[in-house]
C-alpha positions as CSV (number, residue, x, y, z in Angstrom):
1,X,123.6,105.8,40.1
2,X,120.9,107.9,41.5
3,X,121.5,111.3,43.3
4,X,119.9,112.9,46.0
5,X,121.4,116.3,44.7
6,X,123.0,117.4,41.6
7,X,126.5,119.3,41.4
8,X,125.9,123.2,40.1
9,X,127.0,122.2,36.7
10,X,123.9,120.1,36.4
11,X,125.5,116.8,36.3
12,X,124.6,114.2,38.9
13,X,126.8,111.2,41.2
14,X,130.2,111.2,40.6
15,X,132.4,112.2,37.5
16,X,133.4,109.6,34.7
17,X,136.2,107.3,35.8
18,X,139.0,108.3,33.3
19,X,142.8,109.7,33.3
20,X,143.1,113.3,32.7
21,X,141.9,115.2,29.4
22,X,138.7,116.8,28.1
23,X,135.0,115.7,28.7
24,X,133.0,116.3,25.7
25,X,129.6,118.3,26.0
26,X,127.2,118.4,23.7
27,X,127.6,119.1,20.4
28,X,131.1,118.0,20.4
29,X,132.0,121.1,22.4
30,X,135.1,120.7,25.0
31,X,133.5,121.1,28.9
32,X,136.2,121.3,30.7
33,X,139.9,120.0,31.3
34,X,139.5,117.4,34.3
35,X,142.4,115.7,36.4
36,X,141.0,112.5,38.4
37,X,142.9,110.6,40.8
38,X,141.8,107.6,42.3
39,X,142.7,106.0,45.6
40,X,141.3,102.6,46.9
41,X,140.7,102.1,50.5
42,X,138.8,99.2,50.8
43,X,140.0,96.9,54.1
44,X,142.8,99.2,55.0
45,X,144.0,100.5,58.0
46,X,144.1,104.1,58.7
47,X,141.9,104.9,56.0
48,X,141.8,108.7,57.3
49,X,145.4,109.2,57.2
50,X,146.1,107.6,53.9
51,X,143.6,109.9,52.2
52,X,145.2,112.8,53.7
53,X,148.3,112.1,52.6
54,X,146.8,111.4,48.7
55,X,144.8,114.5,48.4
56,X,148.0,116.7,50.1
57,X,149.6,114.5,47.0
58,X,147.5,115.7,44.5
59,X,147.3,119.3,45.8
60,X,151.4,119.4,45.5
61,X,151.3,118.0,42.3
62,X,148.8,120.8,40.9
63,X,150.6,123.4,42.6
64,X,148.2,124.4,45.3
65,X,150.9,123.6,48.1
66,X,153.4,124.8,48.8
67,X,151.0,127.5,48.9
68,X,151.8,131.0,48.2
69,X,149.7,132.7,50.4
70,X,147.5,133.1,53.4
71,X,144.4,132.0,51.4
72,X,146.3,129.9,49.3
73,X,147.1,127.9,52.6
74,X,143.8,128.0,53.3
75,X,142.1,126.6,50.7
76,X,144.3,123.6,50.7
77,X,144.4,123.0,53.9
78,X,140.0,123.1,53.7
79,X,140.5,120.0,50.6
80,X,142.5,118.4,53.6
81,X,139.9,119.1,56.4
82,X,136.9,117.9,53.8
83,X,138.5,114.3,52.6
84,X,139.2,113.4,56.4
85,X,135.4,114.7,57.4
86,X,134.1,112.6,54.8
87,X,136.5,109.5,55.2
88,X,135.7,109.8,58.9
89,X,132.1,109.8,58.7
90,X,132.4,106.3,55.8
91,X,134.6,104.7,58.8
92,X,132.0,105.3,61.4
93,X,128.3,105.4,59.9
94,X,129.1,103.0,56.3
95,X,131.4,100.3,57.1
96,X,134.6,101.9,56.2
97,X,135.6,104.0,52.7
98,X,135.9,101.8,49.5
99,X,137.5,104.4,47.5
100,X,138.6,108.7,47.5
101,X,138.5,110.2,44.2
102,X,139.8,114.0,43.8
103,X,139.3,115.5,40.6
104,X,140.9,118.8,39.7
105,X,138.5,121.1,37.3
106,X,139.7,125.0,36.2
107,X,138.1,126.7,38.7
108,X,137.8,123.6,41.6
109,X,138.6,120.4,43.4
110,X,135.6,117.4,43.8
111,X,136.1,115.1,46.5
112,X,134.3,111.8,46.5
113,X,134.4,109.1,49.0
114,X,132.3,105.8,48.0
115,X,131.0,103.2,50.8
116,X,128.8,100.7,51.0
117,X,126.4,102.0,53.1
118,X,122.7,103.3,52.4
119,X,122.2,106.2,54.9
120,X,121.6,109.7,54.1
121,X,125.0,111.8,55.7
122,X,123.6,115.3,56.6
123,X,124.2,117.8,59.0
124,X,123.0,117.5,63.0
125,X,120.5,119.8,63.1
126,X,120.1,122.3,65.5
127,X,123.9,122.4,65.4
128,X,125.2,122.8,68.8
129,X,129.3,124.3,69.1
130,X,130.0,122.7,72.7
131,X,128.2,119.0,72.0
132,X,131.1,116.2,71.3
133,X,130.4,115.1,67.6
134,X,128.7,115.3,65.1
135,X,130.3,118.2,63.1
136,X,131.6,116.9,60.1
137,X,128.9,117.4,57.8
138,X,128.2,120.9,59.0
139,X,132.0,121.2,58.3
140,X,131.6,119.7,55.2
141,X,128.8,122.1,54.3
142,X,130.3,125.3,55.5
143,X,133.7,124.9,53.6
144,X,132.5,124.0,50.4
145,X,130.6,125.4,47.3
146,X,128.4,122.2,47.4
147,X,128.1,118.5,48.3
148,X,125.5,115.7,48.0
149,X,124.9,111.8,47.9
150,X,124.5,109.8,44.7
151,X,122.9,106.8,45.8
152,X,124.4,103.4,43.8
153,X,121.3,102.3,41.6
154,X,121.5,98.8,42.6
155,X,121.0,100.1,46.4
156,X,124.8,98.8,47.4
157,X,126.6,101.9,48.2
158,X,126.9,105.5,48.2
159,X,129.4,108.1,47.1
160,X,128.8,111.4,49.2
161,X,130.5,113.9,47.2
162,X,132.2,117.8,48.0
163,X,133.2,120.5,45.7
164,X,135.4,123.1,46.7
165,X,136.9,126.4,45.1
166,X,139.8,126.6,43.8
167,X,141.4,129.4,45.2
């Protein structure tokens, strides 16, 4: 895959398709403790809701929710708000969602949403409040600590990707 932006840690598309445990670095050095879940979407109805309900899933199973706080509550509830921006925008502008991954690092949560469309998701610039539409990738980019498109290598598909905190 190809990327139109890489993630802060340098790395670029989405993360290696594996069950949980350690990702080696270099030098045989452990990165980082990862938790991916996988959901497939392709031809289903109610794409939207069922990726809601797998990330709220995942979120309950890592003890984010129930939450114990304000912030807490927050945070998750942000996870839930990203995944249906992004699952939204695959339904209306890429055919539909193929697939939602979330991955759990230590410090945050990666959404991915891959689709077999070619555009280029960004935010509606000059971004107007009152104008029907159109928000969910300024959403997208004002929740989260980062997001971007890998583009599929073979030109067939896209995963737009989000990180969030954790909080």
């Amino acid at each position: 895959m190809s990327t139109t932006r890489p993630s802060p840690a340098g790395d670029v598309g989405p993360e290696p398709e594996s069950a949980a445990g350690p990702h080696l670095a270099s030098a045989g050095q452990v990165r980082e403790l990862r938790q991916v879940r996988r959901l497939r979407l392709l031809g289903v109805s109610g794409a939207v809701q069922r990726a809601r309900d797998f990330c709220r899933e995942a979120l309950h199973d890592w003890e984010w929710l129930p939450a114990n706080g304000q912030d807490d509550q927050a945070a998750a509830e942000d996870v839930l708000l990203v995944v249906s921006e992004l699952v939204t925008n695959a339904c209306l502008h890429a055919g539909g969602p193929q697939e939602v991954r979330i991955t759990r690092g230590q410090k945050s949560v990666r959404l991915e949403v891959l689709d077999g469309g070619d555009g280029q998701p960004a935010p509606r610039t000059p971004h107007r409040a009152g104008r029907p539409g159109g928000h969910g990738m300024f959403i997208v980019q004002r929740l989260c600590a980062d997001w971007g498109v890998a583009h599929a290598s073979d030109g067939l598909g896209k995963t737009v990707w989000a990180e969030l905190a954790q909080p």
